[in-house]
DSSP file (Angstrom, degrees, kcal/mol; ACC not computed):
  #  RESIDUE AA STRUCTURE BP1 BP2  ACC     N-H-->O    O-->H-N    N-H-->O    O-->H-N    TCO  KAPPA ALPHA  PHI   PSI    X-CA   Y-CA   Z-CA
    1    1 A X    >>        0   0    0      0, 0.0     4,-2.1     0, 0.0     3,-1.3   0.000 360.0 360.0 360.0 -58.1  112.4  123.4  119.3
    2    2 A X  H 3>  +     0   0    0      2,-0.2     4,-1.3     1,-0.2     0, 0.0   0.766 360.0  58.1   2.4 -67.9  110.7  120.2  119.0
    3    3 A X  H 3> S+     0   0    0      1,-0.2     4,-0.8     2,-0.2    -1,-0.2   0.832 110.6  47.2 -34.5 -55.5  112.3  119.1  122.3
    4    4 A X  H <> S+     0   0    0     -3,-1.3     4,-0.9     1,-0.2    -2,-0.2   0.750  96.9  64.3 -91.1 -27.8  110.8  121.7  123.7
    5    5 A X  H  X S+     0   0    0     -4,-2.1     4,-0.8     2,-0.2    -2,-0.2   0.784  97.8  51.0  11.1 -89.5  107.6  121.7  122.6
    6    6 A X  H  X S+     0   0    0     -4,-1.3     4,-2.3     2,-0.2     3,-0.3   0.967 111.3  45.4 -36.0 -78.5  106.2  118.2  124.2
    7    7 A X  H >X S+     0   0    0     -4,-0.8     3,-1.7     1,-0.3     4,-0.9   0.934 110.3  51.3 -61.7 -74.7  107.3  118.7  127.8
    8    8 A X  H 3X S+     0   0    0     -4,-0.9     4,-1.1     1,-0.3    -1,-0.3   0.883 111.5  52.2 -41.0 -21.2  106.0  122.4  128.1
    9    9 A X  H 3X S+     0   0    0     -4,-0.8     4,-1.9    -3,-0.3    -1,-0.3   0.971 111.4  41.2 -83.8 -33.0  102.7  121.2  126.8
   10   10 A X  H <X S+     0   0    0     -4,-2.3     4,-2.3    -3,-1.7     5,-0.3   0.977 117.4  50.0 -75.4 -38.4  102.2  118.1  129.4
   11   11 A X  H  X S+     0   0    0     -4,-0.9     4,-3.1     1,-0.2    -1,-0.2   0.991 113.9  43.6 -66.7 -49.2  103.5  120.5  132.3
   12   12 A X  H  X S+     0   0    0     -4,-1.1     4,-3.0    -5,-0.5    -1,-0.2   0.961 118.2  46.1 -50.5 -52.6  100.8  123.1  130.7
   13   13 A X  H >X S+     0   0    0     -4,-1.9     4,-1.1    -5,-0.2     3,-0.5   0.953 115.8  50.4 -56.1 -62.6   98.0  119.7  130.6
   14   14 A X  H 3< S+     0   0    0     -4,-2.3     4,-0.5     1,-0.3    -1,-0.2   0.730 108.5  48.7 -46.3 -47.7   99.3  119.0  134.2
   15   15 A X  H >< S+     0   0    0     -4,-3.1     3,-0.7    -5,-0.3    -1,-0.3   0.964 115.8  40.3 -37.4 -77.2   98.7  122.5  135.3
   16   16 A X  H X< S+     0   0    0     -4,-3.0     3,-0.6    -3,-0.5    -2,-0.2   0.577 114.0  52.0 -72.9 -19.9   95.1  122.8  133.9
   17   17 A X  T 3< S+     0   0    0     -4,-1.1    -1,-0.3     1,-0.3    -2,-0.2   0.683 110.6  51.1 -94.5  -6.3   93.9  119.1  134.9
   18   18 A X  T <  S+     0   0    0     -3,-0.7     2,-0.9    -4,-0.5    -1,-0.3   0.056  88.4 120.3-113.5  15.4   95.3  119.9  138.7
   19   19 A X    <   -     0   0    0     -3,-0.6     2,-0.2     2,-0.0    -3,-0.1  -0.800  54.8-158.4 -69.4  93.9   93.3  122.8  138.3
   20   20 A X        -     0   0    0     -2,-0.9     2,-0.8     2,-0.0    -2,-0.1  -0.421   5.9-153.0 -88.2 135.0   90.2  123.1  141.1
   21   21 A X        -     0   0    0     -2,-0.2     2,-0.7     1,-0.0    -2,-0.0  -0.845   3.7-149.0-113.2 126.0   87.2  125.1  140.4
   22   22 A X        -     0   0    0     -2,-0.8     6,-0.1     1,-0.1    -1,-0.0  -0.688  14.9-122.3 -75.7  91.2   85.1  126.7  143.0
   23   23 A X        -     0   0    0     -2,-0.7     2,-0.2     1,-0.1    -1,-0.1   0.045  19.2-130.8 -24.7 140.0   81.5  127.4  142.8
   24   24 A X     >  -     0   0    0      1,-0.0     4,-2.1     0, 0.0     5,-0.1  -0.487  33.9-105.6-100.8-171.1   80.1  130.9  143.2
   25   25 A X  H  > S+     0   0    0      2,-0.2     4,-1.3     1,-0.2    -2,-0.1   0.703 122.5  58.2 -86.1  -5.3   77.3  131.1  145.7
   26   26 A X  H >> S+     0   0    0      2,-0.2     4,-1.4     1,-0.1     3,-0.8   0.991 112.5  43.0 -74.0 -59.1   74.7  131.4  143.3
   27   27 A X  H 34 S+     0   0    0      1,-0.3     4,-0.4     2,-0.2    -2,-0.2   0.678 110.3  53.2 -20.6 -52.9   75.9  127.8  141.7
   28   28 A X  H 3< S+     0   0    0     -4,-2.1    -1,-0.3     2,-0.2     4,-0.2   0.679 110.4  48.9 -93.2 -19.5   76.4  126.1  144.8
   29   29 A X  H <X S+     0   0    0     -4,-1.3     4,-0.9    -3,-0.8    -2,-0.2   0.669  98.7  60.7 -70.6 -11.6   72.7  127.1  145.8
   30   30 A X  T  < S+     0   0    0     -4,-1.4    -3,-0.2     1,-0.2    -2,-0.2   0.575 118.5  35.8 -85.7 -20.8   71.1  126.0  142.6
   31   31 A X  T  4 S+     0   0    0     -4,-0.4    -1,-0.2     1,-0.1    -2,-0.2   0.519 121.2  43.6-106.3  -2.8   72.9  122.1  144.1
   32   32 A X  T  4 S+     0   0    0     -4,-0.2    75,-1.3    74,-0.0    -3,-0.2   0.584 107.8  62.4-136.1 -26.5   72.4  122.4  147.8
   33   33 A X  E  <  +A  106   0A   0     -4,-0.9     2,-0.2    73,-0.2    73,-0.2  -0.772  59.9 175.2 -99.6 163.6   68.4  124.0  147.9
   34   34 A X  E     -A  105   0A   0     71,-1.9    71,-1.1    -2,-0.2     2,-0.7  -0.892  31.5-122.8-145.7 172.3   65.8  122.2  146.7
   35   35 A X  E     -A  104   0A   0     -2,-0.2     2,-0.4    69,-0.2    69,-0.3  -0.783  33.5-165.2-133.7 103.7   61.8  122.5  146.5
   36   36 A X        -     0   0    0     67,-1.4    67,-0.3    -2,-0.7     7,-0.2  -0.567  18.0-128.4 -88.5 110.4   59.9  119.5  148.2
   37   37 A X  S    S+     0   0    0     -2,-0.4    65,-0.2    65,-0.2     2,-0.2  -0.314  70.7  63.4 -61.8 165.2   56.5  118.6  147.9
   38   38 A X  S    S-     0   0    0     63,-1.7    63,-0.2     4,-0.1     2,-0.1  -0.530  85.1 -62.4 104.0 179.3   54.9  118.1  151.1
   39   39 A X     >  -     0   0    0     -2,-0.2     4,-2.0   104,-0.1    64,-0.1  -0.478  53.8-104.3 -91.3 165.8   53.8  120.3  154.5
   40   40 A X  H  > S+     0   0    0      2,-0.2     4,-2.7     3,-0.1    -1,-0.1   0.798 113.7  51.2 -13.3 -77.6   56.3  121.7  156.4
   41   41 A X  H  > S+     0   0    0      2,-0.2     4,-2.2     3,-0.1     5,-0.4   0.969 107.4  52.5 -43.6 -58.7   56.2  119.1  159.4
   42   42 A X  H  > S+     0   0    0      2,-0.2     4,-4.0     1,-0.2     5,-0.4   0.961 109.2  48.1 -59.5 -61.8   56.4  116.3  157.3
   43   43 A X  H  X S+     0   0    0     -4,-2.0     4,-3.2     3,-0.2     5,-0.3   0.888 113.2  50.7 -14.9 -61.8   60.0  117.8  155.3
   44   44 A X  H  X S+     0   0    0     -4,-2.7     4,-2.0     1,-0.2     5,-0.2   0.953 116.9  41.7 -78.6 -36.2   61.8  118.7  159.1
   45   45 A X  H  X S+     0   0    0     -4,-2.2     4,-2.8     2,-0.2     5,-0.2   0.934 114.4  43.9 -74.3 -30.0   61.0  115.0  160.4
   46   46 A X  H  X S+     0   0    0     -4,-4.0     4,-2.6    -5,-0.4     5,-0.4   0.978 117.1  61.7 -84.5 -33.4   62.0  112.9  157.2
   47   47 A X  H  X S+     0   0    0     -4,-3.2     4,-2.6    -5,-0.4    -1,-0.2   0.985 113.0  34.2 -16.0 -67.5   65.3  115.7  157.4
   48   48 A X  H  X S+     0   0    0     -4,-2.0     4,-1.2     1,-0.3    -1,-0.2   0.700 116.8  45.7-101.9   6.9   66.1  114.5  160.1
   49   49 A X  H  X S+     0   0    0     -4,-2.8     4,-1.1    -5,-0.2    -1,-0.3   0.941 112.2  62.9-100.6 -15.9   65.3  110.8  160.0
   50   50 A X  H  < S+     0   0    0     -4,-2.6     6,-0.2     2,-0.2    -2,-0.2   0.757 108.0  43.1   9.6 -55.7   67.2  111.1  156.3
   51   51 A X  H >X>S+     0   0    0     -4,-2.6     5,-1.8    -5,-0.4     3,-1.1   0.851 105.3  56.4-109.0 -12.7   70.1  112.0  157.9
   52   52 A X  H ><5S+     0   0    0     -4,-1.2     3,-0.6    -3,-0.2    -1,-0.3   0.786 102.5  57.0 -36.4 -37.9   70.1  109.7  160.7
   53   53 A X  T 3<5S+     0   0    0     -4,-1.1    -2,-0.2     1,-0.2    -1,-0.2   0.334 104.2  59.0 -90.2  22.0   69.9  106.7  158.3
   54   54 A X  T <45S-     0   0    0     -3,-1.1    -1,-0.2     2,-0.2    -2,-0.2   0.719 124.3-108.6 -66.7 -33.4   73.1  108.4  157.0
   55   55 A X  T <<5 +     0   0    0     -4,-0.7     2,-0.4    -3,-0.6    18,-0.2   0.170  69.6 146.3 126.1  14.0   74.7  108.0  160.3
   56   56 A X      < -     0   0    0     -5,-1.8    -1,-0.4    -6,-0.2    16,-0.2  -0.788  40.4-141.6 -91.8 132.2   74.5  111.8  161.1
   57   57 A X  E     -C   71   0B   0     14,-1.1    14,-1.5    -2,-0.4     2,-0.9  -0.581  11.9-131.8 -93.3 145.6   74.1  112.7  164.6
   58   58 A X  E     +     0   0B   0     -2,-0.2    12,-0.3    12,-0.2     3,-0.1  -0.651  29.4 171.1-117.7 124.3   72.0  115.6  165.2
   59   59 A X  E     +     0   0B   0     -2,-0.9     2,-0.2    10,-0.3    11,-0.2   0.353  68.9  16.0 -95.2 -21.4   73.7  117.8  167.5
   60   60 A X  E     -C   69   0B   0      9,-0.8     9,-2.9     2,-0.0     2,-0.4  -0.813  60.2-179.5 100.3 108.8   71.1  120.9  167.3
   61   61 A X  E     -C   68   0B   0      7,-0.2     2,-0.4    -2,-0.2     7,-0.3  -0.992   9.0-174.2-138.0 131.2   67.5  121.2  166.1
   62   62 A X     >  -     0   0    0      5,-3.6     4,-1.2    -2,-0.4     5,-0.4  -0.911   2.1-178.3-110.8 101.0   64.9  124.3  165.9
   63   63 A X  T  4 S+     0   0    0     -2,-0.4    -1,-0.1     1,-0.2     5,-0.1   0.059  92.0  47.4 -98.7   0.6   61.3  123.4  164.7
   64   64 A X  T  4 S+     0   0    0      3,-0.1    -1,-0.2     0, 0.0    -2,-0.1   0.616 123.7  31.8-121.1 -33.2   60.4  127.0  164.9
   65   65 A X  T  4 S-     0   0    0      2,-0.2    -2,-0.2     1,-0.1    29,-0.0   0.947 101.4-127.9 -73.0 -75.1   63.7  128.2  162.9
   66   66 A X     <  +     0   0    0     -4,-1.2    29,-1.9     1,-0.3    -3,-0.2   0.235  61.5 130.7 141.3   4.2   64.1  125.1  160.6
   67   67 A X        +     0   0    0     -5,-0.4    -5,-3.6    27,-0.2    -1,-0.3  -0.485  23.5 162.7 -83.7 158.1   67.7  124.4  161.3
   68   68 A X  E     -C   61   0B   0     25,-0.4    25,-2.1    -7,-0.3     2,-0.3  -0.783  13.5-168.5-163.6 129.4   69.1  121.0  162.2
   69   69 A X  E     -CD  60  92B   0     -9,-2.9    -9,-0.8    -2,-0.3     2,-0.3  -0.898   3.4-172.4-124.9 170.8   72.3  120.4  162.1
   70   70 A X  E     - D   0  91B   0     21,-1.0    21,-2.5   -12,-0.3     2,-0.2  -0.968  11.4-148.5-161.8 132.2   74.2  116.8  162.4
   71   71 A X  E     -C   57   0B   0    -14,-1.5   -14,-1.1    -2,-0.3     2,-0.3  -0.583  10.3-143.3 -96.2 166.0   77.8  115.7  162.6
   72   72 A X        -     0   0    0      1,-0.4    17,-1.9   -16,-0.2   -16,-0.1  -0.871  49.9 -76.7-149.2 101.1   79.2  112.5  161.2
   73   73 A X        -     0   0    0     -2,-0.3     2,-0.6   -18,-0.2    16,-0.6   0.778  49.7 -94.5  45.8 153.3   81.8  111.0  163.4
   74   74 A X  B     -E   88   0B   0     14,-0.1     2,-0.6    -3,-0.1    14,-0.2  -0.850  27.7-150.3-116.7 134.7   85.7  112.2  163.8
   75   75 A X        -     0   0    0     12,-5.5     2,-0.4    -2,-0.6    12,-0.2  -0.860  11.9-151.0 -96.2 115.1   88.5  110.4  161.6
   76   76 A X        -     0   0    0     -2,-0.6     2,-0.4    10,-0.2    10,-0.2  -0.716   7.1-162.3 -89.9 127.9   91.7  110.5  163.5
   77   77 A X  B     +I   85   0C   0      8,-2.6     8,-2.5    -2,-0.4     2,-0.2  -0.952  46.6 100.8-109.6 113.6   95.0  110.5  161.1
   78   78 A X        -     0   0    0     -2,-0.4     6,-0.1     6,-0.2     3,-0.1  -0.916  62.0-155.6-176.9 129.7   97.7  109.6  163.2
   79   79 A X  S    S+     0   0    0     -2,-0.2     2,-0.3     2,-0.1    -1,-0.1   0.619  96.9  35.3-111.5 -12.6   99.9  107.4  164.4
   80   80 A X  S >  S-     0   0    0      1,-0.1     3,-0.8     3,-0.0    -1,-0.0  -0.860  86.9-117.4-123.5 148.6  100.7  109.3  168.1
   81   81 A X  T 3  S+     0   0    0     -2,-0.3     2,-1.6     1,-0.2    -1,-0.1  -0.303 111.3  52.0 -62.8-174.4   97.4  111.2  170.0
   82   82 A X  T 3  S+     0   0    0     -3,-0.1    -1,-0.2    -4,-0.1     2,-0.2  -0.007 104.1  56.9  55.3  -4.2   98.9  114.3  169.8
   83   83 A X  S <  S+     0   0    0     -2,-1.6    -6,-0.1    -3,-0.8    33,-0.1  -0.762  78.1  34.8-103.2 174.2   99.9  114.7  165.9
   84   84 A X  S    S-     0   0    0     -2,-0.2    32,-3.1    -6,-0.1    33,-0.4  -0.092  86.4 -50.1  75.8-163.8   98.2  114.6  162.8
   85   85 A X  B     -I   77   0C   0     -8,-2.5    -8,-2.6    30,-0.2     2,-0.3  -0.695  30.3-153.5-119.8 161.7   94.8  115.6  161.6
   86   86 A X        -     0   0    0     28,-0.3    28,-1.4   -10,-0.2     2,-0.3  -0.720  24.0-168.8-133.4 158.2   90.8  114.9  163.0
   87   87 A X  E     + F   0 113B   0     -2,-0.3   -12,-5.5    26,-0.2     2,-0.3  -0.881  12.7 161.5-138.9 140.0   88.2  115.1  160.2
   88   88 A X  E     -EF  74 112B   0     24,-2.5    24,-1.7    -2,-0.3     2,-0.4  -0.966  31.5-123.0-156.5 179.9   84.6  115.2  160.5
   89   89 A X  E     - F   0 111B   0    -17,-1.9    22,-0.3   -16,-0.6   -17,-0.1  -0.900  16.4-157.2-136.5  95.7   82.0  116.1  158.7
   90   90 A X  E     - F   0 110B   0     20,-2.0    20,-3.2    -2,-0.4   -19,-0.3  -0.461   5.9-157.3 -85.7 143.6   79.0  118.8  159.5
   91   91 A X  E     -DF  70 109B   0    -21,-2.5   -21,-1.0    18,-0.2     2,-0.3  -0.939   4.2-168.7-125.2 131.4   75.6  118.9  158.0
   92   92 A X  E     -DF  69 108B   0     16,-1.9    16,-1.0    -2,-0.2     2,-0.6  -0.705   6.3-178.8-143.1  85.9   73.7  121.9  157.9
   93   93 A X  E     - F   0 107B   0    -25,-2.1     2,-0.6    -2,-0.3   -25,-0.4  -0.721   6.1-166.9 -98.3 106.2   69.6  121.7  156.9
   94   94 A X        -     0   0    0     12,-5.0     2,-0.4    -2,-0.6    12,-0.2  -0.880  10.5-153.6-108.8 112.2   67.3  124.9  156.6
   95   95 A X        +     0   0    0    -29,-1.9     2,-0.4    -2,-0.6    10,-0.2  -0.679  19.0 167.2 -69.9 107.5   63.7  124.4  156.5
   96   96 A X  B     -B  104   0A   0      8,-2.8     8,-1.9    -2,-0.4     2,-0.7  -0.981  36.7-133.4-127.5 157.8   61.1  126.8  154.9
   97   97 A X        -     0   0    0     -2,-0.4     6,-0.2     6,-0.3     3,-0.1  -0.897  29.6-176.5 -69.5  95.7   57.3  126.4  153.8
   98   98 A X        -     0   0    0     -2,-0.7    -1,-0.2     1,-0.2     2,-0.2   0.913  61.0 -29.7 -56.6 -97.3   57.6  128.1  150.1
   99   99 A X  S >  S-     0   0    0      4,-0.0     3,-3.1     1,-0.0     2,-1.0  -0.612  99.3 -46.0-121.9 179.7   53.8  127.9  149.2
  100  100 A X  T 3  S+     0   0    0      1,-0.3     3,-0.1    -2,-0.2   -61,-0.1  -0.219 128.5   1.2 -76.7 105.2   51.1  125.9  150.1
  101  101 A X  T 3  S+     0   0    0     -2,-1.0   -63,-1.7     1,-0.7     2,-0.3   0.606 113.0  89.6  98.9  20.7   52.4  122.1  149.7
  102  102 A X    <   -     0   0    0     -3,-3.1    -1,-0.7   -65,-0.2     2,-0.3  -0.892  54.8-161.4-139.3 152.1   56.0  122.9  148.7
  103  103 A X        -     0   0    0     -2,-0.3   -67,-1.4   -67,-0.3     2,-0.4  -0.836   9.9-146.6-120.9 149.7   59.0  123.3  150.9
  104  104 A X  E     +AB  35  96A   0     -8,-1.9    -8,-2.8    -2,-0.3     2,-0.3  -0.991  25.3 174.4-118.2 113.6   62.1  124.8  150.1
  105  105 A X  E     -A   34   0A   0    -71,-1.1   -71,-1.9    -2,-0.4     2,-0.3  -0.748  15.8-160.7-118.1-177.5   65.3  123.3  151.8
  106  106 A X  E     -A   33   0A   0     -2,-0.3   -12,-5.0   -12,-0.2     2,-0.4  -0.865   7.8-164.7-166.3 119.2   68.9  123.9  151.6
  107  107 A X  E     +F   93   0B   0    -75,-1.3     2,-0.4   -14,-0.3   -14,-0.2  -0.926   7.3 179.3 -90.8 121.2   71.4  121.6  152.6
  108  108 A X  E     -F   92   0B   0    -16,-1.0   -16,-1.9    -2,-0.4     2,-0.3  -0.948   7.0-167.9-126.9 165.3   75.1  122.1  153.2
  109  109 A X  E     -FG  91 126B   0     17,-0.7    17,-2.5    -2,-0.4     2,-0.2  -0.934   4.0-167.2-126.0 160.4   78.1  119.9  154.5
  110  110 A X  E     -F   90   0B   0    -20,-3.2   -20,-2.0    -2,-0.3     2,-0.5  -0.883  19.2-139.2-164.9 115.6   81.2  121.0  155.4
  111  111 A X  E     -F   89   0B   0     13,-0.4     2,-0.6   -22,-0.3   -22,-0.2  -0.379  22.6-155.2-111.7  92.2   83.9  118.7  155.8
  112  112 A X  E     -F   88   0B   0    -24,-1.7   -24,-2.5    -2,-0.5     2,-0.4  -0.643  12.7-176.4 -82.6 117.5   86.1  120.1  159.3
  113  113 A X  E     -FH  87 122B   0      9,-0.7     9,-3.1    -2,-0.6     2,-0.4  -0.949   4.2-170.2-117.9 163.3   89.9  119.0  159.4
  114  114 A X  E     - H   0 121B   0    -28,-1.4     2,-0.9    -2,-0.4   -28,-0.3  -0.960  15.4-143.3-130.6 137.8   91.8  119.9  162.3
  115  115 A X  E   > - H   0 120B   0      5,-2.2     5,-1.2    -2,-0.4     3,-0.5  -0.828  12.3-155.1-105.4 132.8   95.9  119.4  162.5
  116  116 A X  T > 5S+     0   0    0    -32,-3.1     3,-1.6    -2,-0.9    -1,-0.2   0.790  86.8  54.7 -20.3 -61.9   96.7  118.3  166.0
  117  117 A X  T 3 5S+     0   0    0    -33,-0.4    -1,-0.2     1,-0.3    -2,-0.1   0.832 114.0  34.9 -67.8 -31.0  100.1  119.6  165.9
  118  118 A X  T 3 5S-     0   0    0     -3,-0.5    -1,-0.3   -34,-0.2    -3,-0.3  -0.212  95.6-123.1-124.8  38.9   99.4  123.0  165.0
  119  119 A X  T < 5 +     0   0    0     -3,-1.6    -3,-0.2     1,-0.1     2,-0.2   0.748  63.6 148.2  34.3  64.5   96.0  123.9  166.7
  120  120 A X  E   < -H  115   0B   0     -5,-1.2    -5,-2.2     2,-0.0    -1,-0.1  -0.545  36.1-161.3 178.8 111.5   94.7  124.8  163.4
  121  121 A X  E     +H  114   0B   0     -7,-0.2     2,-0.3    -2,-0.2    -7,-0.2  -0.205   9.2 179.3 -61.1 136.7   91.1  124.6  161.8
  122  122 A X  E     -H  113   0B   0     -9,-3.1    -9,-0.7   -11,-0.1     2,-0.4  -0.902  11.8-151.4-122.7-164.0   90.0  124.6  158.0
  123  123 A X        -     0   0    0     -2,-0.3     2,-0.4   -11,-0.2   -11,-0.2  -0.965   8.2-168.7-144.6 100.4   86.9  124.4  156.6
  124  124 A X        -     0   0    0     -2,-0.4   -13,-0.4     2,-0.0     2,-0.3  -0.938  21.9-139.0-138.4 152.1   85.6  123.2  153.4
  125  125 A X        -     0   0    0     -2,-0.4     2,-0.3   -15,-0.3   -15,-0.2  -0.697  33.5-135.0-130.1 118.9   82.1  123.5  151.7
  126  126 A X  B     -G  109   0B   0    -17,-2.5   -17,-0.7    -2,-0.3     2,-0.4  -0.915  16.2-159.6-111.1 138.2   81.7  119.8  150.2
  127  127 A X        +     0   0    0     -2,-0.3     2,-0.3   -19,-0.1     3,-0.1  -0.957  36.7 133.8-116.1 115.0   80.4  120.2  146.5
  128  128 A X     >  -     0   0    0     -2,-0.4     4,-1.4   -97,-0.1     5,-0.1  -0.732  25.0-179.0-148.1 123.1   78.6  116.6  145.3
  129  129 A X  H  > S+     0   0    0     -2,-0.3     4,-2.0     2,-0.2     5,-0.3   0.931  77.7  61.0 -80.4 -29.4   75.5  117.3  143.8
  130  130 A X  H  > S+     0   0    0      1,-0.2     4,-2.1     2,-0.2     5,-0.2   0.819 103.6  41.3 -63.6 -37.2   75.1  113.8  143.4
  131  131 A X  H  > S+     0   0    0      1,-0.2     4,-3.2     2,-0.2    -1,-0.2   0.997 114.5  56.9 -82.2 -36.1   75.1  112.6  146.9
  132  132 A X  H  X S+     0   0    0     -4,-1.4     4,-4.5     1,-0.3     5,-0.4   0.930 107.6  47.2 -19.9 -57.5   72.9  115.8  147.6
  133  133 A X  H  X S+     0   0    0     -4,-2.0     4,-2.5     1,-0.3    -1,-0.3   0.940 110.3  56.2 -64.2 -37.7   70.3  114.4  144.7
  134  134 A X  H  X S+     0   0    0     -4,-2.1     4,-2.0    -5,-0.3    -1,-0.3   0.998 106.3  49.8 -75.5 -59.9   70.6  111.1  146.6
  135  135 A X  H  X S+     0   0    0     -4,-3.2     4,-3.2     1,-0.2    -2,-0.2   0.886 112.9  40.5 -69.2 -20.1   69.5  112.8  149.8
  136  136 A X  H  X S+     0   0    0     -4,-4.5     4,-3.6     2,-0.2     5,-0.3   0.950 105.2  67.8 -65.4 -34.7   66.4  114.6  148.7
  137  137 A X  H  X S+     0   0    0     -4,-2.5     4,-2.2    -5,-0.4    -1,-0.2   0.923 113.1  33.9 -47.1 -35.6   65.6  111.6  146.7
  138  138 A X  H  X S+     0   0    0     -4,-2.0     4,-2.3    -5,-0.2     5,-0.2   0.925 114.8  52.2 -74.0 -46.0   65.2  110.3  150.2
  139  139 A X  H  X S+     0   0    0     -4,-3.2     4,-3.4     2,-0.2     3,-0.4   0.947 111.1  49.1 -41.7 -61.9   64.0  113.0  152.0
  140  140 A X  H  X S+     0   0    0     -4,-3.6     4,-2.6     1,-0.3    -2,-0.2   0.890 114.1  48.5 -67.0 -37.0   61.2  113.4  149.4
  141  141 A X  H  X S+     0   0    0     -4,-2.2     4,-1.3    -5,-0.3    -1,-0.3   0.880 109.4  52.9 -58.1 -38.3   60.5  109.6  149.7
  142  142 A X  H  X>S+     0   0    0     -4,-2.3     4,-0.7    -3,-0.4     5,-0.6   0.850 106.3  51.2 -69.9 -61.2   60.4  109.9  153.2
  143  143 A X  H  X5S+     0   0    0     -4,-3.4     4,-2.2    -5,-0.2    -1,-0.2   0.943 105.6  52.4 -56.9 -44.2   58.0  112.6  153.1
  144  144 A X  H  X5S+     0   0    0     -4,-2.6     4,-1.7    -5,-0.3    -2,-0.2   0.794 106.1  59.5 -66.0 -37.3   55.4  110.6  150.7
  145  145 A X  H >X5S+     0   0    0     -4,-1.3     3,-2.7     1,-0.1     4,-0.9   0.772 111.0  44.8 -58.1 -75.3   55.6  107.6  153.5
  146  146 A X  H 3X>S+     0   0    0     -4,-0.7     4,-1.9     1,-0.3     5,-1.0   0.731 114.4  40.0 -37.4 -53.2   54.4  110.2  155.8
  147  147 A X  H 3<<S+     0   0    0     -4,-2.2    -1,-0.3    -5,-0.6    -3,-0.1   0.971 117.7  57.1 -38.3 -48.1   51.7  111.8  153.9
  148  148 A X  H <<5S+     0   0    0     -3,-2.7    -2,-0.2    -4,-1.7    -1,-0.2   0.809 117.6  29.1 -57.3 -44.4   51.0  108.2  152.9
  149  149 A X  H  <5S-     0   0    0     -4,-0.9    -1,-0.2    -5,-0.2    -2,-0.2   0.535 106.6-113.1-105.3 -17.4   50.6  107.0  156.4
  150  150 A X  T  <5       0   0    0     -4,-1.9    -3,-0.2    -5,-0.3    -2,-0.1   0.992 360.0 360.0  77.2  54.0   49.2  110.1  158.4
  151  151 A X      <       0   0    0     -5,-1.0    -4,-0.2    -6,-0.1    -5,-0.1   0.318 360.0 360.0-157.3 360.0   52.1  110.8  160.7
């Protein structure tokens, strides 16, 4: 019994640790919006110079809506053109004026692979709160030069 014992408990450990958990949407909005001091104006430019000095390029921008969105470059896995997988990486920034001298944004990325071989997309909602926190940190900094400076 003994014997048997050990292994079914590491397969069970194995199980649980290879276990992924998925954010509901309430959970994954409380990490991806945020509420930014500053105007309006100032938030949608240090956005989008934020995510240039990530290296994201910004493919689409609305100043009236508040969207901007930005790609980051396509990663070929492959050893022939014509197999294998593309990744790249979409950014997806909605701008609102909450009340007077806060903003509310929400940022998402969403990590695009495609396999070559079989003409066939997925799609993934990237969870890091951390590198999130990193970019508001910036954003928000970005937003205090501007205030700071008048522009």
């Amino acid at each position: 019994m003994k014997r048997l014992v050990l292994p079914l408990f590491l397969f069970l450990l194995f199980i649980v640790g290879c276990a992924t958990t998925q954010l509901s949407n309430l959970q994954r909005r409380a990490i991806e919006a945020k509420e930014l001091d500053g105007s309006y104006e100032d938030a949608y430019r240090a956005t989008i110079q934020v995510l240039q000095d990530y290296g994201y390029v910004i493919k689409h921008s609305d100043y009236n809506g508040g969207i901007i969105v930005g790609e980051l470059g396509v990663k070929t896995d492959a050893k022939w053109f014509w197999t294998g997988s593309q990744t790249s990486f979409e950014v997806t920034a909605h701008i609102e004026q909450w009340t007077e001298g806060k903003v509310k944004e929400r940022i998402t990325f969403v990590e695009k692979t495609v396999n070559k071989a079989w003409n066939m997309e997925n799609n993934k909602v990237v969870e890091e709160p951390k590198l999130l926190q990193k970019i508001y940190d910036d954003i928000q900094k970005e937003i205090f030069v501007r205030q700071n400076l008048g522009k």
